[in-house]
N, C-alpha and C positions, 0 to 999 in steps of 0.2 A: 504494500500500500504506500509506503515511502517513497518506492520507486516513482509512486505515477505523479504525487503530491508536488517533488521539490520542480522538475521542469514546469509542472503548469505552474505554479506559485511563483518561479522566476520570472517564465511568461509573462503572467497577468500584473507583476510588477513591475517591468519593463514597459510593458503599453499604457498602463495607467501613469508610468514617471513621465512618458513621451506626451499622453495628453495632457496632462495637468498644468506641464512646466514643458512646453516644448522647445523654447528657446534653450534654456539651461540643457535639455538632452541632446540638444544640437551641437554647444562646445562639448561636450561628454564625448558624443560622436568623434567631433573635430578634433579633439588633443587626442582621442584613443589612437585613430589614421596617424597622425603627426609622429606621435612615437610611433607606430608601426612603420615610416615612412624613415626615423631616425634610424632605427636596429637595420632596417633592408641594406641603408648605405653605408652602417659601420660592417654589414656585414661582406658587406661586393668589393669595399676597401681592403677586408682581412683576406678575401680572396685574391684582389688584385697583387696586396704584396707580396700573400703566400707564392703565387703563380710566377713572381718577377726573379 
C-alpha cells in the first residue's frame, strides 16, 4: 500500500505547488535545468581533458 501512496502523494504535491504558486515553480524548474546545464559542462570539460 506504501508503494502506491508515496508517487501519487508526490504527484499530487507537485501539481498543487505548480498551481498555487506557479511563478515560484517556475524558478524551481529554472535553477533545477541551470545546474543540470552546470554538471553537463563540468562534465564534457573532465572528458575533454581526460581525452587531450
Amino acid at each position: 500500500m506504501s508503494r502506491l501512496i508515496w508517487p501519487w502523494g508526490i504527484g499530487l504535491f507537485i501539481i498543487f505547488y505548480a498551481v498555487t504558486s506557479p511563478g515560484s515553480a517556475a524558478d524551481v524548474v529554472h535553477s533545477a535545468v541551470g545546474a543540470l546545464g552546470g554538471v553537463a559542462n563540468g562534465l564534457s570539460d573532465f572528458v575533454s581533458q581526460a581525452a587531450a
